[in-house]
C-alpha beads as a LAMMPS data file, in Angstrom:
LAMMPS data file: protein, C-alpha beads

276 atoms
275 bonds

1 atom types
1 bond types

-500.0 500.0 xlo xhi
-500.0 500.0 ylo yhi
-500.0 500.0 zlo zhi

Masses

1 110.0

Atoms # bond

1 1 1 201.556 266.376 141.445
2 1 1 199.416 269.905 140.978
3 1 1 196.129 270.169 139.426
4 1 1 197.678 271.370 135.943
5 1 1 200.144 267.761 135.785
6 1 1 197.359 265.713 136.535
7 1 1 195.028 267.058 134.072
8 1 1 198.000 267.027 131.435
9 1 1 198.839 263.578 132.071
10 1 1 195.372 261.920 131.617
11 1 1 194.720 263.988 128.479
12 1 1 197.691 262.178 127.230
13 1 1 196.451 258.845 128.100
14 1 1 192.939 259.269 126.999
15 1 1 194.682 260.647 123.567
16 1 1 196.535 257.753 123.096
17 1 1 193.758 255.233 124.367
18 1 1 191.896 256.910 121.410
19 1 1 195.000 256.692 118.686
20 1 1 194.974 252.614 119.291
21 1 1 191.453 252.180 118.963
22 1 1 191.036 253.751 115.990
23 1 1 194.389 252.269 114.732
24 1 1 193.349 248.825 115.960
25 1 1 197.306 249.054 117.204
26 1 1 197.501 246.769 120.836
27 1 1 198.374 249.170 123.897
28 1 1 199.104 246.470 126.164
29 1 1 202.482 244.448 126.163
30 1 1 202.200 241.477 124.120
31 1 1 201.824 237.518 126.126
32 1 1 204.431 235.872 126.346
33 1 1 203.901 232.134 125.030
34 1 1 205.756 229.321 125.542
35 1 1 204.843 226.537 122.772
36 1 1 205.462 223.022 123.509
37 1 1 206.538 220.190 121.310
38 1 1 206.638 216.521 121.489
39 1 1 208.433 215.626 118.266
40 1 1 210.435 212.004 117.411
41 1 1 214.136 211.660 118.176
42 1 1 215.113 212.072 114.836
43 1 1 214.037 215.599 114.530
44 1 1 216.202 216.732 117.120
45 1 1 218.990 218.582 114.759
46 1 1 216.350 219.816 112.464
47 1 1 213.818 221.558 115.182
48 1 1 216.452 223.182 116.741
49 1 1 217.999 224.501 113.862
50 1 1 214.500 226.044 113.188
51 1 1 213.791 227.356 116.451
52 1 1 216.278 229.810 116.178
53 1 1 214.984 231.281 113.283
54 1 1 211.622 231.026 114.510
55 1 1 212.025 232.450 117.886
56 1 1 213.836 235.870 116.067
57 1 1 211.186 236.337 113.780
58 1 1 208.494 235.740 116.806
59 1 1 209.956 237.313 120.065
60 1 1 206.625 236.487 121.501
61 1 1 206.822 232.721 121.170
62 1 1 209.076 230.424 122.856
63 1 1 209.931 226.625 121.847
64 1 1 210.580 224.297 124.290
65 1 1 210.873 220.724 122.980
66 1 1 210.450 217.061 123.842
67 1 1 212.293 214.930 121.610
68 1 1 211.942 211.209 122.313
69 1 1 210.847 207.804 120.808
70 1 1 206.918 208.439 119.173
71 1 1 205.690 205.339 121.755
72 1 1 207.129 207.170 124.921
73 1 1 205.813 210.887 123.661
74 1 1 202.219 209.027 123.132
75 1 1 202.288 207.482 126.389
76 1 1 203.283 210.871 128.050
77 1 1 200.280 212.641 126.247
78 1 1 198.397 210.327 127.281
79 1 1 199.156 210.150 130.991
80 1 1 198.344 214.145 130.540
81 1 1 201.903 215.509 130.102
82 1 1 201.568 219.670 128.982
83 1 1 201.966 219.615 124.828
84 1 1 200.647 222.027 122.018
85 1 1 201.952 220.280 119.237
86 1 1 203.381 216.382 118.446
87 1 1 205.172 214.974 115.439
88 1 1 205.214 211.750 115.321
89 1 1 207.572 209.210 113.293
90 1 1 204.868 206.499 112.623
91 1 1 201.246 206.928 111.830
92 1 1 200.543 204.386 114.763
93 1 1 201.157 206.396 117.435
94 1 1 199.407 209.888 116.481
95 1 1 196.393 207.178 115.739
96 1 1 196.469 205.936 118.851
97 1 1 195.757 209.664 120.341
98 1 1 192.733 210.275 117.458
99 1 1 189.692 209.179 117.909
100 1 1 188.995 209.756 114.274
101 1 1 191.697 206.432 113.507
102 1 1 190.848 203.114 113.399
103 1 1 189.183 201.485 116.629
104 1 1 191.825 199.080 115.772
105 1 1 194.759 201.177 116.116
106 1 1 193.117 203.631 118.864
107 1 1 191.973 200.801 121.219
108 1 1 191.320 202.964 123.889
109 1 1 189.350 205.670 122.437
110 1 1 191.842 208.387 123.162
111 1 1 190.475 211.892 122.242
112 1 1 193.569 213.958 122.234
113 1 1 194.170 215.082 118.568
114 1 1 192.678 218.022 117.038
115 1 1 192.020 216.246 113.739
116 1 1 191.178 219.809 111.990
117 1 1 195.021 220.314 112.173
118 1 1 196.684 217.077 111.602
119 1 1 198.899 216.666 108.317
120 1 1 201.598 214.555 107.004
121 1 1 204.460 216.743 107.433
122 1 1 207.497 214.659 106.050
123 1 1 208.673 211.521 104.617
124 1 1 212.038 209.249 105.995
125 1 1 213.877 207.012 104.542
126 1 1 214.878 204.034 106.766
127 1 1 218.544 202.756 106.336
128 1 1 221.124 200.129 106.895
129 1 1 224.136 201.806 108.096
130 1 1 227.231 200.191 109.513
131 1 1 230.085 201.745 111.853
132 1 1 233.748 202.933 110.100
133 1 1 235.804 200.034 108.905
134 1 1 232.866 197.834 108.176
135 1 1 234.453 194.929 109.478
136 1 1 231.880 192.351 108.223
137 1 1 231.764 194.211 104.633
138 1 1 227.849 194.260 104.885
139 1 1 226.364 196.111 101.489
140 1 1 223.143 195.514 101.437
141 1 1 219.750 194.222 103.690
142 1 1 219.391 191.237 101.447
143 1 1 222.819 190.117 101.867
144 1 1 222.068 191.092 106.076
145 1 1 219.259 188.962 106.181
146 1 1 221.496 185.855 104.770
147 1 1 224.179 186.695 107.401
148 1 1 221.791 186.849 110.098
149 1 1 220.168 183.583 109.152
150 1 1 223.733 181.976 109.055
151 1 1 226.459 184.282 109.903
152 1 1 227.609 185.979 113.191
153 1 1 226.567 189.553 113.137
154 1 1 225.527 191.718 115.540
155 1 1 222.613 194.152 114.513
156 1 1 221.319 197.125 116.500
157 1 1 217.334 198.201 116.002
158 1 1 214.176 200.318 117.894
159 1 1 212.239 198.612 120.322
160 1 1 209.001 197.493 119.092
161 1 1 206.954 200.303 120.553
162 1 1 209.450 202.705 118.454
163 1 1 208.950 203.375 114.766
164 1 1 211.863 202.968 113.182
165 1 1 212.095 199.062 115.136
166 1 1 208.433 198.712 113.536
167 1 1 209.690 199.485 110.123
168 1 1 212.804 196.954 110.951
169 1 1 210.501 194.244 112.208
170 1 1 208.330 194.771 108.503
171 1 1 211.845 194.190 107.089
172 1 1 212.429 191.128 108.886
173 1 1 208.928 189.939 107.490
174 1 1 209.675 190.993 104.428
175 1 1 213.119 188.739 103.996
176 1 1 211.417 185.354 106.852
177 1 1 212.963 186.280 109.695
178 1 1 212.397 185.235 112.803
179 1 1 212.677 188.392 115.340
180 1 1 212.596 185.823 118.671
181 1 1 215.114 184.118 117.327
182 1 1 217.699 185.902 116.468
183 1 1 217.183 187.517 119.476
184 1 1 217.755 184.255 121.101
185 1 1 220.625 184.014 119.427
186 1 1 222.555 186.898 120.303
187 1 1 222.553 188.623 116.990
188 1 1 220.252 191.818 117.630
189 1 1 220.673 194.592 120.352
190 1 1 217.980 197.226 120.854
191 1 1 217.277 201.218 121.969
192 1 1 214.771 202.775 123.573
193 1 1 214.867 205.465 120.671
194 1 1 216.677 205.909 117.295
195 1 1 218.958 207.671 118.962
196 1 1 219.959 205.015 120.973
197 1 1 220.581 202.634 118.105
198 1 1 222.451 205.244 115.925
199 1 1 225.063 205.574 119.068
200 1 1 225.458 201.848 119.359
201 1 1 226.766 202.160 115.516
202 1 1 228.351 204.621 115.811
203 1 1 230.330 203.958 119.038
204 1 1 230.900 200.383 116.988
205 1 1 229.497 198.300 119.631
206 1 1 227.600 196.245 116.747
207 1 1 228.015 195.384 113.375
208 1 1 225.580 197.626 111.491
209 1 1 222.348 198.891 112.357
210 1 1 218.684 200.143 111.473
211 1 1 218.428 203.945 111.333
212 1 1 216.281 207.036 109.622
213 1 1 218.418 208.459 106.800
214 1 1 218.462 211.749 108.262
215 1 1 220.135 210.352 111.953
216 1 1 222.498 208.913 109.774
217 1 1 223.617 211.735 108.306
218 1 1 223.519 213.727 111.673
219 1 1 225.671 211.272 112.929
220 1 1 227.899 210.901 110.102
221 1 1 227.388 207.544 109.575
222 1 1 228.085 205.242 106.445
223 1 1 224.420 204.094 104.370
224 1 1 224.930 201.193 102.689
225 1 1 221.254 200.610 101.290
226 1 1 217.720 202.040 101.918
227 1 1 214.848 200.275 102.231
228 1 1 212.011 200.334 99.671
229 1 1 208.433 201.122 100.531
230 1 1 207.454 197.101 99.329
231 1 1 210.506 195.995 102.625
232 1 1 208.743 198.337 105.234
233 1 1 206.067 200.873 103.911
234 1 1 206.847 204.593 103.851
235 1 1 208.027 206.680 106.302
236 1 1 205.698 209.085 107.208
237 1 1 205.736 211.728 109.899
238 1 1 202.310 212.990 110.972
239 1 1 201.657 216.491 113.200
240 1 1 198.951 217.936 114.365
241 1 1 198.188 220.399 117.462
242 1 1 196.405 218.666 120.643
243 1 1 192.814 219.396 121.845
244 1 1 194.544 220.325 125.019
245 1 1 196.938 222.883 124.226
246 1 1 197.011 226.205 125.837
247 1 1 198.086 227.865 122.912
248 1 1 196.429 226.273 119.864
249 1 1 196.526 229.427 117.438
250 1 1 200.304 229.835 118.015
251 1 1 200.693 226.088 117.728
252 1 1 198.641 226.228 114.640
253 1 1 200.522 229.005 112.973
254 1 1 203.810 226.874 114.030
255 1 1 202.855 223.896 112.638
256 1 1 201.933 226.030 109.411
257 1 1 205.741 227.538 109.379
258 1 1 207.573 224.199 109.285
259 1 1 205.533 223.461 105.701
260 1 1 207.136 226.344 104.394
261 1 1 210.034 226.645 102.187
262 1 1 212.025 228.099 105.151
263 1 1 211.351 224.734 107.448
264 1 1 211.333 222.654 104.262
265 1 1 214.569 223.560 103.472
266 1 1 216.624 222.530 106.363
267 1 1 214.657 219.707 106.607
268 1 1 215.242 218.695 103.300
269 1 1 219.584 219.421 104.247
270 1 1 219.435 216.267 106.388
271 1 1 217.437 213.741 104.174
272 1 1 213.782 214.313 104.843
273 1 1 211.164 214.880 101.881
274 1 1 207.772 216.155 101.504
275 1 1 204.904 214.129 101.573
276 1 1 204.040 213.367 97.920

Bonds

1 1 1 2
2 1 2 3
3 1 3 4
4 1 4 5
5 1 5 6
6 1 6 7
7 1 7 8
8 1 8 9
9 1 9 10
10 1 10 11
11 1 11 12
12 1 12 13
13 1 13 14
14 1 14 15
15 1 15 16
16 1 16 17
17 1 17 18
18 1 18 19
19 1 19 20
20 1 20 21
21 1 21 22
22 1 22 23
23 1 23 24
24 1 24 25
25 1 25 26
26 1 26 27
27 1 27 28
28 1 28 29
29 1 29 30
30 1 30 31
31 1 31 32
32 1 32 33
33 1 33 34
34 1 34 35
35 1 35 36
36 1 36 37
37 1 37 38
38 1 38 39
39 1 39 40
40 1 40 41
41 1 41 42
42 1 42 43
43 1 43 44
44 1 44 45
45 1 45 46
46 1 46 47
47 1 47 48
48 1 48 49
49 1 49 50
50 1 50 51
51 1 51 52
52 1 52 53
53 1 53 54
54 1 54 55
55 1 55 56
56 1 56 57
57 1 57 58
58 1 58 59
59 1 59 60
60 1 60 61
61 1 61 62
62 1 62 63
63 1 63 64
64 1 64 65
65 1 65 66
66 1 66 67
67 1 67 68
68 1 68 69
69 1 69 70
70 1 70 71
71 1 71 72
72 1 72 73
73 1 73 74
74 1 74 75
75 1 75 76
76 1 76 77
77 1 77 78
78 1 78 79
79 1 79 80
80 1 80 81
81 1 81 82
82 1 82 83
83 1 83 84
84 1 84 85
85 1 85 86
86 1 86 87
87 1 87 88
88 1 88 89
89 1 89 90
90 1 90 91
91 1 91 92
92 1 92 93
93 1 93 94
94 1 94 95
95 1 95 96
96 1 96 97
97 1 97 98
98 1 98 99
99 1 99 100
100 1 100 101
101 1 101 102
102 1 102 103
103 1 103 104
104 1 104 105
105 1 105 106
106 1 106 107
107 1 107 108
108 1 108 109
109 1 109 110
110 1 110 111
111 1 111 112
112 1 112 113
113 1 113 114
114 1 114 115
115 1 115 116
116 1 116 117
117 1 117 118
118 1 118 119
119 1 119 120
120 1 120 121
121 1 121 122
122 1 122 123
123 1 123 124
124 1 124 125
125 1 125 126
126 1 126 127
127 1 127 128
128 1 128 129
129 1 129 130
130 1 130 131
131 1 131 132
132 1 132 133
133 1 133 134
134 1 134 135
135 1 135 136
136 1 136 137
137 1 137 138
138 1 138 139
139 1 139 140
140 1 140 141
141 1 141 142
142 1 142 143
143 1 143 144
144 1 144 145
145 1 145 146
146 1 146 147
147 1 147 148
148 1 148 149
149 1 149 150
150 1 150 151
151 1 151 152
152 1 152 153
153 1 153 154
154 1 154 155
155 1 155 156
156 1 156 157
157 1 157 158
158 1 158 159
159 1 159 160
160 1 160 161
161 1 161 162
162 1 162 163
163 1 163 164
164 1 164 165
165 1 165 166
166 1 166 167
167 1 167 168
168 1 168 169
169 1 169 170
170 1 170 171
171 1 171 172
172 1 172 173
173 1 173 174
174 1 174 175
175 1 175 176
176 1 176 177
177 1 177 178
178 1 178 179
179 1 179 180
180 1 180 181
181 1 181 182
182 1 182 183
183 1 183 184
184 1 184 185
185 1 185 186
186 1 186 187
187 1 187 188
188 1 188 189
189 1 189 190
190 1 190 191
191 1 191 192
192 1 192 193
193 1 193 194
194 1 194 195
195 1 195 196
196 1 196 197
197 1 197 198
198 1 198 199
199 1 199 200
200 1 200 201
201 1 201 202
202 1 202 203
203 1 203 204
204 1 204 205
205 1 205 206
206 1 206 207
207 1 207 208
208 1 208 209
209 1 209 210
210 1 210 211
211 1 211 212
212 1 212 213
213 1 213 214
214 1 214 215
215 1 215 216
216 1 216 217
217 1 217 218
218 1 218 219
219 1 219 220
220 1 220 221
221 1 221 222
222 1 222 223
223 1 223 224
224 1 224 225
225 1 225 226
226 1 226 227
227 1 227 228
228 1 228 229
229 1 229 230
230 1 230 231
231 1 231 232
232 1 232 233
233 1 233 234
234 1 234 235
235 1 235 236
236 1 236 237
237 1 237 238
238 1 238 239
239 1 239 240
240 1 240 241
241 1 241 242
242 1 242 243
243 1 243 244
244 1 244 245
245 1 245 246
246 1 246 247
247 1 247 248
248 1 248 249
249 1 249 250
250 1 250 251
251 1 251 252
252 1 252 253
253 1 253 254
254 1 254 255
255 1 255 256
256 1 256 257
257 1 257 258
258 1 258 259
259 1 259 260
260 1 260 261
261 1 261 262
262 1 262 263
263 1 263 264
264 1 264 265
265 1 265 266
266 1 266 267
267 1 267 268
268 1 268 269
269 1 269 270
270 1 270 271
271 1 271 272
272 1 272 273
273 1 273 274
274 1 274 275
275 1 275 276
């Protein structure tokens, strides 16, 4: 390159070194982020519906998810698993990462949540759904809780380090039943997730079975009665972005999207609700 190229070429660069700093415009190629979730089962359909739209309108940022059972996602957190942002399905188990909560719910004194950020994202319904043909013509959790005292049924529910077989086990409470034995007895079955149990129903392996409203409707499934916040509490779904995360500004500004009317709305197409 001769004298005259050279000299042209950094003129240009020094001119437009000068044009983005005094238009504040970035030179350099924006990072590349990859944001990762841990989010409950049930929000499988719903998250990636809305990473689609999310990834298009912010070709920086890339989702990956981790759906599972809120108990399992905690316990991966906690044995120092990579995550930006969790969504729980139970209060318990973002508690259990806050040292903010309860000493009796955090018993270990786990410091993992940035408590600036946490919110109450969304409210579930929990359900009593039953397979096609509804062979034992079950209607209603009252009229369960007879047949499982004195009928043969066959019910499918969470484990008990899973939300939605925490909600079930308040249920049983709430009617006098005796989880231990029915197990016993051979009249419950359980999964690992709500995933899990909404297969078993639907594949009709059991009877009926325990389920979120919106994994229900995902699945197609038949609701034959909800349960009120006196049987089991509400269903709350907490967020917030970890202390750890690489990313927490991008997580933040995520976590900020899915309250919008954008998020809200497919939420809301499945069954889930605000927080009110």
């Amino acid at each position: 390159m001769n004298t005259k190229k050279l000299i042209s070429l950094l003129t240009a660069l020094l001119l437009a070194a000068s044009l983005c700093a005094l238009t504040g415009v970035a030179c350099a190629q924006e990072e590349e982020v990859e944001l990762v979730v841990f989010a409950a089962a049930s929000m499988t359909e719903t998250l990636n519906q809305i990473k689609e739209t999310y990834e298009a309108e912010n070709p920086g940022v890339t989702l990956t998810y981790n759906f599972d059972s809120s108990g399992t996602l905690k316990t991966q957190i906690q044995e120092g698993a990579e995550c930006d942002l969790f969504i729980s399905a139970g209060q318990k188990q973002m508690d259990q990462l806050d040292i903010t909560a309860d000493a009796s719910v955090n018993t270990e004194g786990l410091d993992f949540v940035d408590d600036s950020t946490r919110i109450d994202l969304l409210e579930n319904k929990v359900t009593l759904v039953v397979p096609e043909g509804n062979e034992k013509g079950i209607e209603t959790f009252e009229q369960l809780a007879g047949l499982l005292k004195d009928g043969d049924v066959l019910l499918a529910m969470g484990n008990s380090d899973v939300p939605v077989g925490q909600y079930t086990q308040k249920i049983f409470a709430y009617y006098g039943l005796d989880e231990q034995e029915l197990a016993n007895a051979g009249k419950l079955t359980y999964g690992t997730n709500v995933k899990e149990v909404t297969t078993q129903v639907a594949q009709s392996s059991v009877d009926c079975g325990v389920i979120y409203c919106t994994d229900a409707f995902s699945a197609g499934l038949t609701v034959v009665d909800s349960a009120t916040p006196e049987m089991c509490g509400q269903v709350i779904y907490p967020a917030a972005v970890l202390k750890g995360s690489a990313h927490p500004e991008e997580a933040k500004a995520f976590l900020d999207y899915l309250t919008g009317e954008e998020a809200m709305a497919v939420f809301a197409s499945v069954g889930f609700s605000a927080v009110e």
